[in-house]
C-alpha positions in Angstrom: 205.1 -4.7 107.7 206.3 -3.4 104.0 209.4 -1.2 103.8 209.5 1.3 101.5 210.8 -1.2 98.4 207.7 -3.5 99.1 209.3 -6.5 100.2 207.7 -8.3 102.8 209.5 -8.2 105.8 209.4 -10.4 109.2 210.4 -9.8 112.8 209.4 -11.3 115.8 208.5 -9.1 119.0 207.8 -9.9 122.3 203.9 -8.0 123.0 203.2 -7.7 126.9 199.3 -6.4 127.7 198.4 -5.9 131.1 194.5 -5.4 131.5 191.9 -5.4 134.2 188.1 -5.8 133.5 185.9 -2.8 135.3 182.6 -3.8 135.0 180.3 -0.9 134.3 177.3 -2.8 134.5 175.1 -5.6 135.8 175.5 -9.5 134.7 172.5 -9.8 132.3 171.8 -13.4 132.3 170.1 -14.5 129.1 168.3 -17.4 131.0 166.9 -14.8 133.8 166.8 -11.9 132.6 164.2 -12.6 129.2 161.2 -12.7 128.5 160.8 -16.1 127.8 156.8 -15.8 127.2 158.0 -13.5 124.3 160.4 -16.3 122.7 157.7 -19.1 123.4 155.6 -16.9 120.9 158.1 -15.9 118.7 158.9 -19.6 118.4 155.8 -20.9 118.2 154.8 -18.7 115.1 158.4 -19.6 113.3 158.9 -22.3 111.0 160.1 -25.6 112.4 162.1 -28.3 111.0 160.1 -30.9 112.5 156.4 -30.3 112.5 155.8 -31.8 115.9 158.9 -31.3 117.3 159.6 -26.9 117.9 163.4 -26.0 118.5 163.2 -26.1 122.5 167.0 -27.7 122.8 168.4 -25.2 120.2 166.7 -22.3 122.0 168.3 -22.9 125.3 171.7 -23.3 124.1 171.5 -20.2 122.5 170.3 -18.2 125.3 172.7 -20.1 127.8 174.7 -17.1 127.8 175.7 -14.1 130.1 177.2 -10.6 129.2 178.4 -7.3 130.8 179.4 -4.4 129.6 182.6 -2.9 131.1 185.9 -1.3 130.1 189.4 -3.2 129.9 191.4 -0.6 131.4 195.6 -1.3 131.2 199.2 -1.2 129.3 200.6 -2.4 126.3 204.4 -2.5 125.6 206.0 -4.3 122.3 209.9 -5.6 123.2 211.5 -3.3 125.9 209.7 -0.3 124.7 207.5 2.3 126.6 204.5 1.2 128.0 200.9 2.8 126.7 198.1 2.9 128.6 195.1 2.2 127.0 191.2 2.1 128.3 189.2 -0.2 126.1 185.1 0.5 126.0 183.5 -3.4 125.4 181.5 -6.4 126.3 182.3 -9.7 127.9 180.6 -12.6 126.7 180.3 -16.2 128.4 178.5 -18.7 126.5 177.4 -21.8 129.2 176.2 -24.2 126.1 177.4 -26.9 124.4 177.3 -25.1 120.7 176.9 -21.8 120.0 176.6 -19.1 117.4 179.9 -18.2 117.2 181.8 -21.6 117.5 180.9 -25.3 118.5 182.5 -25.0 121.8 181.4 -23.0 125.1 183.3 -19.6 125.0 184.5 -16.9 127.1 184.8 -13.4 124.7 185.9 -9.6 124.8 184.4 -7.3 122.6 186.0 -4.1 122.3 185.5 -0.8 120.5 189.0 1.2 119.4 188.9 4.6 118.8 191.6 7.2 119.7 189.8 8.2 123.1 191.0 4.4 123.9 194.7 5.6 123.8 195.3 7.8 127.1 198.7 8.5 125.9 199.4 9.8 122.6 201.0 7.8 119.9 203.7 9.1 117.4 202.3 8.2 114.1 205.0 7.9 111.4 204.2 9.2 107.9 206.1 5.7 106.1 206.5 2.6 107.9 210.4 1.9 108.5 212.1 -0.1 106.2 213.7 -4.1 107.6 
């Protein structure tokens, strides 16, 4: 946060969410629900690091995956202030495999999408930020 002179300014605050997933959609399971025969051939016509050797491991940690779309529906409250309820459109991600894309490590992920439909309850919007 800036104040109006531009110093930086610090404050710690005490950030409660409260959310429940409400899954809007099946599980799609990477490993099930593919078509593997088209990866085989999209593999098979790709170039290889190893000319004998096609990417099989790589492949299946990639698509050791499932997702859902859904909606992370709950509160938000920063110190003692009022509570806002908030209803967030997104994804959930697990990734089963040892590496991944996104990070070495197997990984549970939210994606959300923010607009101001996501806010049920209007927030005040201040013209200038409040100085320390």
């Amino acid at each position: 946060e800036r104040s109006d002179s531009k110093k930086d300014c610090e404050e710690s605050v005490f950030a409660k969410f409260v959310f429940l997933w409400k899954a809007a959609s099946d599980v799609y399971d990477c490993t099930l629900d593919t078509n593997l025969k088209g990866f085989a051939n999209a593999m098979a016509r790709s170039e290889w690091k190893s000319a004998l050797a096609p990417p099989v491991k790589e492949f299946i940690e990639i698509v050791n995956c499932y997702a859902q779309t859904g909606v992370l529906d709950g509160t938000v409250s920063i110190n003692d202030g009022p509570e806002y309820e908030m209803y967030l459109f997104g994804e959930k991600v697990r990734n089963l495999a040892f590496s991944c894309p996104q990070m070495c490590l197997p990984l549970d992920f939210y994606t959300v999408t923010l607009t101001e439909d996501s806010l049920k309850l209007p927030i005040q919007r201040n013209e200038r930020t409040t100085a320390c």
